[in-house]
GUDREN-194097 format. One record per residue (C-alpha): residue in one letter; chain; x, y, z; residue number from 0. Coordinates in pm, 1 decimal, m for minus. Each point is the difference from the previous one (the first is absolute). Layout:
BEGIN
(site "A","A",(X,Y,Z),NUM)
...
# end
This chain:
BEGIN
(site "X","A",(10358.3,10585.0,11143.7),0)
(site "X","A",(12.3,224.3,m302.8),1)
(site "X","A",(m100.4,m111.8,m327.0),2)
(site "X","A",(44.8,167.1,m327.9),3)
(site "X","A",(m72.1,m93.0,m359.9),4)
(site "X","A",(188.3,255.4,m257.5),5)
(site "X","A",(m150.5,m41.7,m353.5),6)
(site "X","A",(m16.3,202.5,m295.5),7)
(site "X","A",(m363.5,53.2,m242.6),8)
(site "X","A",(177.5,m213.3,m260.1),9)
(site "X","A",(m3.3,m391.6,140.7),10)
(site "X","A",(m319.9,m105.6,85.2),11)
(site "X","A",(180.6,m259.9,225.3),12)
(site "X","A",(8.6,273.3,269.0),13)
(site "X","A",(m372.5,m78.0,28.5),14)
(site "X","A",(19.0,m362.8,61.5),15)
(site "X","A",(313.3,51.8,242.3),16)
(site "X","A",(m247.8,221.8,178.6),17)
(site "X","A",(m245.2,m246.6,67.1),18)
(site "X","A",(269.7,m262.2,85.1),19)
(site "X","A",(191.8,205.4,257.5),20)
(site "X","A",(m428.3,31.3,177.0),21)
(site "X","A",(m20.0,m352.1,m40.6),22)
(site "X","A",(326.3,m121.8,167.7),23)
(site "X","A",(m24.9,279.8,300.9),24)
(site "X","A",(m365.2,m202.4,88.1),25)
(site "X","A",(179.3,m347.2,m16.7),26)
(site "X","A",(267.0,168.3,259.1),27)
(site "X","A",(m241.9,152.1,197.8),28)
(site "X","A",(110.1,301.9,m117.8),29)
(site "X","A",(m354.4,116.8,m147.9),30)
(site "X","A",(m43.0,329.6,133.5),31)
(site "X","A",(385.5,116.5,m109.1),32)
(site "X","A",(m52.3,308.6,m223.7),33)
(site "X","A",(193.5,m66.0,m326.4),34)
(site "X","A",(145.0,321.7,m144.7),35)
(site "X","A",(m17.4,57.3,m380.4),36)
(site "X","A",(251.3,222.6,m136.9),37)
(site "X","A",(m33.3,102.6,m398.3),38)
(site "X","A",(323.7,111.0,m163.8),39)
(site "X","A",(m66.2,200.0,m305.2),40)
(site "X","A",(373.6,94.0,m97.0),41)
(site "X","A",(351.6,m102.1,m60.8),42)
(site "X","A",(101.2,240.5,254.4),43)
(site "X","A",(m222.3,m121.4,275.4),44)
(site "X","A",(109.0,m390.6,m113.2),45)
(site "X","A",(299.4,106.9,79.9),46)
(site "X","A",(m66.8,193.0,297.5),47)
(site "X","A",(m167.0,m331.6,159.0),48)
(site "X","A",(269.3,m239.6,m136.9),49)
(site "X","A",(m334.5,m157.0,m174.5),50)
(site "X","A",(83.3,m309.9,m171.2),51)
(site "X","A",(m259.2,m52.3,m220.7),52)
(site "X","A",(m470.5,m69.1,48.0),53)
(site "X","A",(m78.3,m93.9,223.3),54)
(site "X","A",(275.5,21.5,297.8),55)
(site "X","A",(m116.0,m100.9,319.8),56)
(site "X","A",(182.6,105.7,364.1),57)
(site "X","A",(m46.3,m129.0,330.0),58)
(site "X","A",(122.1,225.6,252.8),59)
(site "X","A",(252.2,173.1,m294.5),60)
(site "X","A",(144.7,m315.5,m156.2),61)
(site "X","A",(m122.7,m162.2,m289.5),62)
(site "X","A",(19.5,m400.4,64.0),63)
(site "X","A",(6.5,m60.6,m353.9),64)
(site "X","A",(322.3,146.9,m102.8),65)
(site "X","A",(226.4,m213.9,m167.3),66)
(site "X","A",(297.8,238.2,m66.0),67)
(site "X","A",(80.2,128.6,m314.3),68)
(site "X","A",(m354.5,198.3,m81.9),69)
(site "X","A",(m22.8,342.3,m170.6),70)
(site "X","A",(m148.2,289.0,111.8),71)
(site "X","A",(m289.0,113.8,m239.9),72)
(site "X","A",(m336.8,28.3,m135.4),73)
(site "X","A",(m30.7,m408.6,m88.9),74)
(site "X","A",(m246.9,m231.6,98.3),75)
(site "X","A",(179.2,m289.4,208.5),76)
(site "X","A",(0.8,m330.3,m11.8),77)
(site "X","A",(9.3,m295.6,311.8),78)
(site "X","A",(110.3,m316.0,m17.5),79)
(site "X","A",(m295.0,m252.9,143.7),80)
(site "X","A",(m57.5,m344.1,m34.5),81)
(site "X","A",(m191.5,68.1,m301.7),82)
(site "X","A",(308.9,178.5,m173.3),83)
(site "X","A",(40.0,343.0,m28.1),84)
(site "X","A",(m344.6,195.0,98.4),85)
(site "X","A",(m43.5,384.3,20.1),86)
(site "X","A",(m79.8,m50.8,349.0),87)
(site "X","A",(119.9,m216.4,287.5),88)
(site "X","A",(m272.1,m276.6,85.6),89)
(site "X","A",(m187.1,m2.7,317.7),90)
(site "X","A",(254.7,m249.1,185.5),91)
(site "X","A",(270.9,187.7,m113.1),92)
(site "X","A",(m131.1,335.8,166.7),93)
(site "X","A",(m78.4,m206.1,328.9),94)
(site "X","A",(354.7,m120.2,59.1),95)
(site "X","A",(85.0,338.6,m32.2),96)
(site "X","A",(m209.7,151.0,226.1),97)
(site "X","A",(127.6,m269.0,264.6),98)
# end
């Protein structure tokens, strides 16, 4: 399995996302999986990486968040969770995708 967070400096979300993503790949068992962070630092690589905004995160190439309709920039993202919309998908969230 090949896990990737794309984030930007910008959103601090990226952050918490990162610690997330650890947190649901030890409730799947998944501990040891090596998550690969990716910064983008321009429009052109945003582009480039059809990045949709900090922080993205893709299991084996496909983001399991994606709703349709998303831009392709430097943005900080937003998830919907049971708590509303967070910067970052919750813990649950990340598991069920991982499955």
């Amino acid at each position: 399995m090949q896990v990737e967070l794309l984030y930007f400096d910008g959103c601090p979300s990226w952050q918490v996302a990162d610690q997330r993503l650890h947190d649901a790949l030890a409730l799947t068992g998944r501990g040891d999986a090596t998550v690969h962070r990716r910064r983008v630092e321009t429009p052109e690589q945003a582009d480039d990486l059809e990045f949709i905004g900090s922080p993205s995160i893709r299991i084996d190439g496909r983001d399991p968040f994606v709703t349709g309709g998303e831009q392709v920039g430097l943005a900080c993202r937003m998830y919907p969770t049971p708590a509303g919309l967070r910067g970052s998908p919750e813990v649950e969230q990340l598991v069920e995708a991982l499955r």
